[in-house]
C-alpha positions as CSV (number, residue, x, y, z in Angstrom):
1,X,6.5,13.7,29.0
2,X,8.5,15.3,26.0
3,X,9.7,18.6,26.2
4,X,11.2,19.3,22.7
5,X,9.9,17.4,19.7
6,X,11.5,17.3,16.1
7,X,9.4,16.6,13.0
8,X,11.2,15.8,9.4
9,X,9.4,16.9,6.7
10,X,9.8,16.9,2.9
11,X,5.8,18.1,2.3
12,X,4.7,15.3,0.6
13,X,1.1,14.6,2.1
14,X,2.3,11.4,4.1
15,X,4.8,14.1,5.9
16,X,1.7,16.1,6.5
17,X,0.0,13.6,8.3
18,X,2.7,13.2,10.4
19,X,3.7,16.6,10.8
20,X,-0.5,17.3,12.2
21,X,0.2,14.7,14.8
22,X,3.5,15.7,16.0
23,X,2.8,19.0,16.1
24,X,-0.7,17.7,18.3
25,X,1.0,15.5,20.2
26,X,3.1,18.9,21.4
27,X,0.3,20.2,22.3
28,X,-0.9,17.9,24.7
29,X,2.7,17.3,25.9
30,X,3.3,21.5,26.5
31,X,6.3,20.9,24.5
32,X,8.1,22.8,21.5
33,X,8.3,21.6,18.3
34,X,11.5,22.3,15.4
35,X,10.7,21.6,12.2
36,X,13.6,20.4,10.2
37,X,13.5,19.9,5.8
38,X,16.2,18.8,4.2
39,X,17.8,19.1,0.8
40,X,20.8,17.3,-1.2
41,X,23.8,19.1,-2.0
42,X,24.1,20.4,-5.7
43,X,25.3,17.4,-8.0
44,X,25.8,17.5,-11.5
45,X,23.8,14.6,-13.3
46,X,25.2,12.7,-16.3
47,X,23.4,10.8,-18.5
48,X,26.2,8.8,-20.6
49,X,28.3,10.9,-22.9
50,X,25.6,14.5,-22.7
51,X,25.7,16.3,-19.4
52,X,21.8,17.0,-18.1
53,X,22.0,19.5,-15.3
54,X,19.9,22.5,-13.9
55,X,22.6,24.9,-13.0
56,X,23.5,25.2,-9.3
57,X,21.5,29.0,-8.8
58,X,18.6,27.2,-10.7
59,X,18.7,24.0,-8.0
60,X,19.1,26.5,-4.7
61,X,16.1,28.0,-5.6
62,X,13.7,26.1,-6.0
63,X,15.2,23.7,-3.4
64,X,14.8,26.8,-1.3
65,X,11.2,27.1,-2.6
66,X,10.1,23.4,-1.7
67,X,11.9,23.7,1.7
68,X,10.1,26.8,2.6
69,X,6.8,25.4,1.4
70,X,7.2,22.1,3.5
71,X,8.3,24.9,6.6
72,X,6.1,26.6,6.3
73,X,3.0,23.7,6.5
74,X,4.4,23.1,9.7
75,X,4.8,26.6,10.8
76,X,0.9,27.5,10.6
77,X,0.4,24.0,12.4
78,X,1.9,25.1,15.2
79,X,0.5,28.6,15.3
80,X,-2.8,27.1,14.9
81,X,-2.1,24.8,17.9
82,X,-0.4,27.4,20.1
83,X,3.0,25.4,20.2
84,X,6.1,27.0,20.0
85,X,7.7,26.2,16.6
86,X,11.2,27.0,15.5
87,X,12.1,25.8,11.3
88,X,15.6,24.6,10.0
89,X,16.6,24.2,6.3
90,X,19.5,21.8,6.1
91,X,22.1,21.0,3.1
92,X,23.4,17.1,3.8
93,X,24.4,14.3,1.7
94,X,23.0,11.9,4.5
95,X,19.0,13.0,5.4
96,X,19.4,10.7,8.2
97,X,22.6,12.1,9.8
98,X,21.6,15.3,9.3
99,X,18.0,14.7,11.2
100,X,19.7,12.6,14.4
101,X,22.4,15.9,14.3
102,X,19.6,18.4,14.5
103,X,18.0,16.6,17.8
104,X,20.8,16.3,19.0
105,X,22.0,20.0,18.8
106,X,18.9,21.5,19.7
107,X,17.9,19.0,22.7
108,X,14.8,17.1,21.5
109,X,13.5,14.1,23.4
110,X,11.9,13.0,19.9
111,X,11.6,12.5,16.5
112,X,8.4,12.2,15.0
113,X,8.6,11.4,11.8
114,X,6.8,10.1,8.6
115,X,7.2,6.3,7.4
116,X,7.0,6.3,3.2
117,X,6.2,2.7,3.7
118,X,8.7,1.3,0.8
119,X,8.2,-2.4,0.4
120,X,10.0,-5.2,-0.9
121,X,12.6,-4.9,-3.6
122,X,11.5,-0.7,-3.8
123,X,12.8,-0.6,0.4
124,X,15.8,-2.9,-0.1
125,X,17.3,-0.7,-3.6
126,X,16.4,2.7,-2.0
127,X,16.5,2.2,1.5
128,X,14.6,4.3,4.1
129,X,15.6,7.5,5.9
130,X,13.3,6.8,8.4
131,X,14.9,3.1,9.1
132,X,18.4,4.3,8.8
133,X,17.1,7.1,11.8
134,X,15.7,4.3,13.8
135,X,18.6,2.4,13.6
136,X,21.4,4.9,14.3
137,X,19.5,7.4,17.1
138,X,19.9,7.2,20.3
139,X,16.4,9.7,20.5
140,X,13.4,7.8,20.5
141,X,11.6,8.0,17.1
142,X,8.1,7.5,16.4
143,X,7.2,6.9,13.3
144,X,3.6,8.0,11.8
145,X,2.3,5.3,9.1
């Protein structure tokens, strides 16, 4: 059925779910997984006239840190499944770009990914990467609640 799956994570434990159930449903399909985190480019924050930052060394780090955790959740996963696994850290402005560019580039048939289930005004102010991936890929997506 699917040969090459992609699973977005961030590590938070609704990710997690997800991330066990793409990672199974590889399994059962004899299909690879990639496991793709992403992070924001470094941005200075301002907070009226006094500038609040972390300096940009401080924010690679430990945005390194988190991705590698989140990577590496999905990593034993797979090893514990026996499916192939490949990881990708990824610096975009646009999480949802960024994920329908990585299937895309590395020939996945889908995205599994995890639904943060947002609702009312919370969904329409911050929006959803997962939605904005549903929208805009032409992959299918399925979406773990």
């Amino acid at each position: 059925m699917f040969k090459h799956i992609l699973i977005p994570t961030d590590g938070s434990d609704l990710s997690r779910k997800a991330v066990l159930y793409g990672v199974q449903l590889a399994k059962e399909c004899k299909s690879k997984v990639t496991a793709l985190t992403l992070a924001e480019p470094y941005h200075v924050a301002s907070l009226d006239a006094v500038l609040v930052s972390v300096g940009e060394d401080e924010y690679e780090e430990e945005s390194r840190r988190i991705a590698e955790q989140a990577l590496e959740q999905v990593k034993m996963a797979a090893d514990a499944a026996g499916v192939p696994c490949e990881t990708i850290r990824e610096v975009h402005d646009q999480p949802f770009r960024a994920i329908i560019d990585a299937a895309h580039a590395k020939g996945c048939d889908l995205i599994v990914m995890a639904s943060h289930g947002r609702r009312g005004v919370a969904a329409l102010l911050l929006g959803s990467e997962t939605v904005k991936v549903l929208t805009h890929s032409t992959i299918p997506v399925l979406v773990y609640r």
